[in-house]
LUMTOR-314909 format. One line per 3 residues: their letters; for each residue x, y negated, z negated of C-alpha. Coordinates in Angstrom, 3 decimals. Last residue first. Layout:
A) X/Y/Z; ...
This chain:
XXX) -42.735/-0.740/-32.655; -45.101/-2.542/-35.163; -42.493/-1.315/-38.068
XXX) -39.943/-4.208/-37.292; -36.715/-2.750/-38.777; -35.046/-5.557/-40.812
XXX) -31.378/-6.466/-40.167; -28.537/-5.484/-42.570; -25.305/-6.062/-40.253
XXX) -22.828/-4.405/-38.610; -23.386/-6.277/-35.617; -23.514/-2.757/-33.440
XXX) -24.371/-0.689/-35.851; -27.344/-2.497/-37.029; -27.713/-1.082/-41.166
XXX) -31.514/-0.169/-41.861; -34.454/-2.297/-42.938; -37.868/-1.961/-43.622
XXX) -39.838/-4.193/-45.967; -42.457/-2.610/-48.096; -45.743/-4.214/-49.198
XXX) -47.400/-1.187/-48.209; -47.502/-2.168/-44.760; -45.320/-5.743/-44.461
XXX) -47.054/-8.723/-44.748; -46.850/-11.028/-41.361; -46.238/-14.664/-40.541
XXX) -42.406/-13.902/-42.422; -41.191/-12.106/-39.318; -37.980/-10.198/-40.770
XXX) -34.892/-10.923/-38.397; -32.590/-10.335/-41.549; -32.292/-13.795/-41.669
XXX) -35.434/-14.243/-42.087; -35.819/-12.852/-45.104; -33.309/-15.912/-46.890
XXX) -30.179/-14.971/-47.381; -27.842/-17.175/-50.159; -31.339/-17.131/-52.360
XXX) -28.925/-15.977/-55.301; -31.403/-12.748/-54.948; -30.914/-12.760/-51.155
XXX) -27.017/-12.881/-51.496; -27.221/-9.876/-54.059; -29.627/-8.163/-51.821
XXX) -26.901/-8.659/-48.413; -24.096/-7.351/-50.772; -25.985/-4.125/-51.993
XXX) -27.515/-3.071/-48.474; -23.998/-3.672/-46.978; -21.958/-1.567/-49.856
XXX) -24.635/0.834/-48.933; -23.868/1.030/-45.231; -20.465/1.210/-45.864
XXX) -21.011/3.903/-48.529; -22.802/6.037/-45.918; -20.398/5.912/-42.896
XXX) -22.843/7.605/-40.773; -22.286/11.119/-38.603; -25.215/10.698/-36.803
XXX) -26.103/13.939/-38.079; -26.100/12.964/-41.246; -29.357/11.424/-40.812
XXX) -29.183/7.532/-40.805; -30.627/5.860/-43.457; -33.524/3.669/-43.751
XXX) -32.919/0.751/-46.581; -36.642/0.158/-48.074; -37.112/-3.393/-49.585
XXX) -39.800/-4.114/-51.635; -42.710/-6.503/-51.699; -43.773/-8.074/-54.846
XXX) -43.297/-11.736/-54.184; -40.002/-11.065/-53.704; -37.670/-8.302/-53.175
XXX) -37.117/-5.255/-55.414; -34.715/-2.368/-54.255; -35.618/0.726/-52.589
XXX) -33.130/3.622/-51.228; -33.912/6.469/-48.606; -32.896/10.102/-48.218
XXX) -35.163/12.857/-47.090; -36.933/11.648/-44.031; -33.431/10.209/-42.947
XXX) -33.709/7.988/-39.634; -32.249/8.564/-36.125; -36.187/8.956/-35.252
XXX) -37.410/12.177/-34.021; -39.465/13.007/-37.750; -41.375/9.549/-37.714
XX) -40.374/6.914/-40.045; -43.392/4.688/-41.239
């Protein structure tokens, strides 16, 4: 769940199939972070075509695999820092 004073998007969101009938949920920043949107995207796209070739596995991503995810979605958002897809743990 994203809560109205995180960095996150309430309006703006994408979802693409994983397996075993979760999905994945790419957060977005809100514009007021001033994100580079399509690099972000370009990230989501390249880190779900290595996952469906099974190049990334979930836990690479940082995703704890002992758990199901609420709703059978799987959070994630881009890590400005490593600049890398990484899953947002939704128990914080």
């Amino acid at each position: 769940m994203v809560h109205s004073d995180s960095p996150y998007s309430l309006a703006l969101s994408i979802y693409a199939e994983a397996d075993d009938g979760n999905t994945f949920k790419l957060l977005l920043p809100k514009p007021s972070y001033q994100p580079d949107y399509e690099h972000i995207v370009c990230s989501f796209l390249n880190f779900l075509n290595d996952y469906h070739e099974g190049v990334k596995v979930l836990g690479d991503i940082g995703f704890d695999t002992d758990i199901q995810p609420p709703g059978r979605t799987i959070l994630v958002h881009m890590n400005e820092e490593s600049k890398q897809i990484e899953w947002v743990d939704h128990r914080r």
